[in-house]
N, C-alpha and C positions, 0 to 999 in steps of 0.2 A: 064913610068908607075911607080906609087910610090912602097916603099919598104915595102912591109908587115910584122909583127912578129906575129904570134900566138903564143898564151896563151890556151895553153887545159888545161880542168881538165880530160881529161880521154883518152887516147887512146894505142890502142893495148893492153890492161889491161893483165895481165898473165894466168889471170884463164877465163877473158872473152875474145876473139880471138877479137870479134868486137865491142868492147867499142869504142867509140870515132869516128861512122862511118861517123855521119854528118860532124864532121870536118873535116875527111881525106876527104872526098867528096867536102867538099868547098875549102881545101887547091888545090886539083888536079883542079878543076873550077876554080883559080884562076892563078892559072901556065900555066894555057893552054891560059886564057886571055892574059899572058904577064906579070901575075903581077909576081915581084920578093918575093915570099914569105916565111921565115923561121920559123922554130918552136924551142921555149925553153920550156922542159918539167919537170919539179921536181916531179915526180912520189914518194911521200913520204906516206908510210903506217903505220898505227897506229900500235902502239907498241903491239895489241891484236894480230897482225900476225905474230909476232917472232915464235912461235912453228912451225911456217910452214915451213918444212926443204929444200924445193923449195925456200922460200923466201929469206934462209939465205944465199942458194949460190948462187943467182941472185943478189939480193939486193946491193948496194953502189958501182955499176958500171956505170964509163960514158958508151953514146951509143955515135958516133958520124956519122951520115947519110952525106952525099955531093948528093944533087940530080942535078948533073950537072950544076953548075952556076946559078937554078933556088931555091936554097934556103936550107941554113944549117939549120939539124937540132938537137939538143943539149937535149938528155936525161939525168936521173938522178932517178935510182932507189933506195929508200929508206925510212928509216924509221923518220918519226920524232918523236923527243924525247922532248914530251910537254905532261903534266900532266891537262891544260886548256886550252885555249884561244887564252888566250896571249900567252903562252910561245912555242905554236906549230907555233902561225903567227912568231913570230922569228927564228925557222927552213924555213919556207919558205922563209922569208925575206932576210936570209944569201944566199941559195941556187938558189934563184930567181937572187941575187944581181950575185954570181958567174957564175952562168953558163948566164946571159946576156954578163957579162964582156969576155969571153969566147968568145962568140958568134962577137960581135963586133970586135972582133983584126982581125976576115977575111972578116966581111962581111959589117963591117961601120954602122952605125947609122942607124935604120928604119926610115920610114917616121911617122907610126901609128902601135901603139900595140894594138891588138885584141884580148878578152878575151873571154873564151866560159867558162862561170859560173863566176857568181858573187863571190862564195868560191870557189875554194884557188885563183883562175886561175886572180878574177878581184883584188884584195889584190895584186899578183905579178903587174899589170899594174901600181897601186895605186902608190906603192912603187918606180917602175923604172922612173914613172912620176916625182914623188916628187926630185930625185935622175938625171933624166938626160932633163926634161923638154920635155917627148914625148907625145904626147897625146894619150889617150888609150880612146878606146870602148869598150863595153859589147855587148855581144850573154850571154842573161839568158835564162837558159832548166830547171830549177829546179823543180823537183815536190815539193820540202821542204817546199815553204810558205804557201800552198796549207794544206800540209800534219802538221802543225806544229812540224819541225823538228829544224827551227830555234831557239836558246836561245835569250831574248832580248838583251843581249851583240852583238851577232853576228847580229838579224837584226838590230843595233845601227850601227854597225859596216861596213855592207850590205849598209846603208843608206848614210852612209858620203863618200863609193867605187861608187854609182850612180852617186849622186849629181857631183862627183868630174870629174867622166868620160864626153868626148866629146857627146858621144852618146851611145843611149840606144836599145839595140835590143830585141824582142821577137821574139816567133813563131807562138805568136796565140793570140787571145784579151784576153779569157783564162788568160791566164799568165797574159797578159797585165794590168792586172786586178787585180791579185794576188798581186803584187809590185808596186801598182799605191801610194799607200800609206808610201812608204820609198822613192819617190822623188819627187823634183817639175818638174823635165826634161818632156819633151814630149817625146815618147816610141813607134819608127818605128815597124812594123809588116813585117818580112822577116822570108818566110818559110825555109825549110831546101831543099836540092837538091834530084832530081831522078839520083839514080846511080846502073842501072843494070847492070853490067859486067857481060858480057856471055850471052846477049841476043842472040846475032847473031849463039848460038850454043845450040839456043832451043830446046828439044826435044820433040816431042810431043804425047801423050799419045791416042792413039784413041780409046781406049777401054773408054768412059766412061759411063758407065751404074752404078758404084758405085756412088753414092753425096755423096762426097766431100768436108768436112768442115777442114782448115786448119790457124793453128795462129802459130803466132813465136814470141819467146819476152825472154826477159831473165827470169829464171822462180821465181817470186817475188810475195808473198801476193796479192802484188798493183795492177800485170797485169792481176787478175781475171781469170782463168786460170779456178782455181776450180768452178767458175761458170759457165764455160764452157762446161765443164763435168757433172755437174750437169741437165745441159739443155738439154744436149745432151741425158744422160740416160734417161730422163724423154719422150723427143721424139721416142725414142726407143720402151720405156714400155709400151706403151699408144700408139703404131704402125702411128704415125705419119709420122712416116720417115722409108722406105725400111731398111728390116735387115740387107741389105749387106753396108748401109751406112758406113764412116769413120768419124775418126778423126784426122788429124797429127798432131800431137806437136813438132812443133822443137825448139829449146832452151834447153839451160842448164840451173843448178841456184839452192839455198839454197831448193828452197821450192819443189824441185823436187819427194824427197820419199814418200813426203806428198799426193801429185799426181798420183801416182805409186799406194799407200794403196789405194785411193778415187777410183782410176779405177777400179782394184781389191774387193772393197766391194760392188760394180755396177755390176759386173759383167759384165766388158766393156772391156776385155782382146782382143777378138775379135775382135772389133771393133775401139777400141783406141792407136795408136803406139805412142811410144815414140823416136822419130827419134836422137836428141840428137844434138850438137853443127851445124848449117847450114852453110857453110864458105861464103863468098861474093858472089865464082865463080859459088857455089851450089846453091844461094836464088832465082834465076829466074826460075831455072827446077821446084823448091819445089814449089814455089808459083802459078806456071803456072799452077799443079795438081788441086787445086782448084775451086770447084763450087762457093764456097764464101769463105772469108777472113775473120776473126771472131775474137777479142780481145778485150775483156768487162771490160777496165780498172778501176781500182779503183780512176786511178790518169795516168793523159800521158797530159805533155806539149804539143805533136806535133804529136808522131807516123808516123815517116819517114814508118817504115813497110805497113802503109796503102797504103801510096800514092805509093809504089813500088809493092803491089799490083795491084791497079787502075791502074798504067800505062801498067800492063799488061790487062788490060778488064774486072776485075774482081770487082764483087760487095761486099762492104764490109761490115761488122757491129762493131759500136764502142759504147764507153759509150755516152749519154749525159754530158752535161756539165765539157767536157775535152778538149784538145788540136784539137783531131778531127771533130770537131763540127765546127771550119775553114771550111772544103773542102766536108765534109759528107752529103749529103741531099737527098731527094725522089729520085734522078733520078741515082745514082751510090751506094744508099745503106741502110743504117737502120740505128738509133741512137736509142740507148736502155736507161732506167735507172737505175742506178749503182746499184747494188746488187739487181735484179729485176730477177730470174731465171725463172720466169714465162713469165716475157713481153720477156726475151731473148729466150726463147723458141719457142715464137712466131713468131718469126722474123725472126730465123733460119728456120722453117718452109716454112715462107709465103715466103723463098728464094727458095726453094725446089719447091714449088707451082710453083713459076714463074720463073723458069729454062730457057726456053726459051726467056721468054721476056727478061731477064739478059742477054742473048747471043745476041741479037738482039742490046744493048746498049752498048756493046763493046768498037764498035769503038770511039763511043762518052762518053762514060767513057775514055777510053786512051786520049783523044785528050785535052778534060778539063786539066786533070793532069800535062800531058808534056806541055802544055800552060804556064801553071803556077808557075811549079816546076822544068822546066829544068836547065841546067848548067848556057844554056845565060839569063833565067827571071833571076836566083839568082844573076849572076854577074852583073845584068846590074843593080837593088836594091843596091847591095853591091858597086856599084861605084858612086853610087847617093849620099849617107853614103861617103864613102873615100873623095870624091871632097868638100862635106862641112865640114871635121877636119881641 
């Protein structure tokens, strides 16, 4: 089995518990293949986080993990000290360059470096390529190209880390779509993995005579959150939907107080919780609660959360023309229009209406997903990928 490296741009974040879930989830599907797989991580945060006095005594520590002969893995919390561009890609560049150096005195040359994000993550492959002749691949999740978040420097820059790479991964044509224009490569479509830990210690709720509308997402502008709430109240006012209906919100995140007011000027105190960070071993009891799964993004590469849904039975509703529009269609669920609290209103609804028939499609909503999304489809795509670098 060849020697894996990943390249995250994000995991175990400190303020967010599950940043980085798809790739710990494909790291652990890869280990159990056999594959020997490590991770080097420069965790470097903008200088706008120095006030944070958590940051200061965490920050510019190695982590060092040993996952039993199946793969070192090499942290590095800190900050980089770049004023643009260029000068923050030279904190990674040193940092990338050290902690591989690091990495290789116990564990020897990888066969393939794996970046998950074009920035910082595909830059560090760029660099150790140019520096020790490995070839590297991309996993891109980005909402950026989509959202124009990118400066032309960086998509300049974005375009010659593509080009350069062996191979190109997305999650969704979506994206596909979005970057088709920064390379000449051709751009395999590899979803992200189902990883419910704690199924087996389901509990299950028999009381359900409440409906049940439940989202989880970090809580961001983007994940449309507040149109959720919106739709919801309006279902409420207009007696579409049983008084004792819910709503759960789980997630943390900036936009949270904002949420909190909007529920409160609804007068949706009642009926709206605010449950708060969901941990991994927690996300199958909370999702399992669920009449429908409901996340009207602004912007979503992929949305692992759906399909961790769906693979419990559950029918979902996402935006049109995002990352979910992959795996979303009449027979497991609703595609809404972005910023549409009408059409989403609707939809929530016509789930409510056909409560039963949504039960009824269960099994074959779960069966679709785990098809396609399990540990062995991802690994067996990801080995198709590794055997041709």
């Amino acid at each position: 089995m060849k020697h894996i490296l990943i390249l995250p741009s994000a995991l175990d974040d400190y303020k967010y518990k599950t940043g980085g879930a798809f790739v710990k989830s494909q790291i652990k599907a890869l280990r159990k293949a056999g594959y020997k797989v490590g991770v080097i991580y420069p965790n470097l945060r903008s200088l706008r986080t120095l006030p944070d006095l958590h940051l200061q005594a965490y920050f510019y520590k190695f982590k060092e993990i040993d996952n039993e002969g199946q793969g070192l893995e090499l942290r590095l919390n800190g900050w980089r000290f770049g004023f643009n561009l260029w000068t923050n890609l030279l904190n990674f560049k040193y940092w990338y360059k050290k902690l591989f150096e690091k990495y290789i005195e116990s564990e020897g040359i990888p066969d393939i470096i794996h970046c998950h994000f074009g920035r910082w993550a595909g830059y560090g492959g760029f660099i150790l390529k140019s520096t020790y002749n490995i070839p590297y691949l991309i996993t891109e999740q980005s909402t950026g190209y989509r959202r124009g978040l990118f400066s032309k420097s960086e998509l300049s820059l974005l375009s010659e880390i593509f080009n350069k790479s062996s191979e190109i991964i997305v999650s969704s044509k979506q994206l596909a779509k979005d970057i088709s224009s920064l390379t000449n490569k051709s751009i395999k479509i590899i979803g992200n993995i189902i990883d419910l830990e704690g199924s087996e210690n389901l509990k299950i709720n028999k009381n359900k005579e409440d409906f049940k509308i439940v989202t989880l997402a970090y809580l961001l502008q983007k994940k449309g959150i507040d149109l959720l709430i919106e739709a919801f109240g309006l279902l409420l006012s207009e007696a579409r939907l049983p008084n004792s209906s819910k709503l759960l919100i789980g997630g943390e995140g900036p936009e949270k107080e904002i949420l909190v007011r909007k529920v409160s000027d609804l007068n949706l105190m009642k009926n709206v919780s605010f449950l708060g960070e969901v941990n991994r071993s927690e996300i199958v009891n909370f999702l399992y609660q669920a009449d429908v799964f409901c996340l009207p993004s602004r912007f979503e590469t992929f949305g692992v959360v759906f399909i961790e849904a769906m693979a419990l039975g559950k029918p979902v509703i996402a935006s049109k023309n995002t990352g979910p529009e992959e795996f979303v269609h009449s027979q497991n669920g609703y595609l809404v229009n972005i910023d549409d609290v009408e059409d989403l209103a609707n939809k929530i609804e016509d789930s409510y209406l056909n409560k039963k028939v949504w039960k009824s499609r269960a099994d074959k909503i779960k069966e679709e997903v785990w098809n396609k999304y399990s540990e062995q489809a991802i690994v067996k795509s990801l080995e198709e990928v590794y055997n041709n670098v």
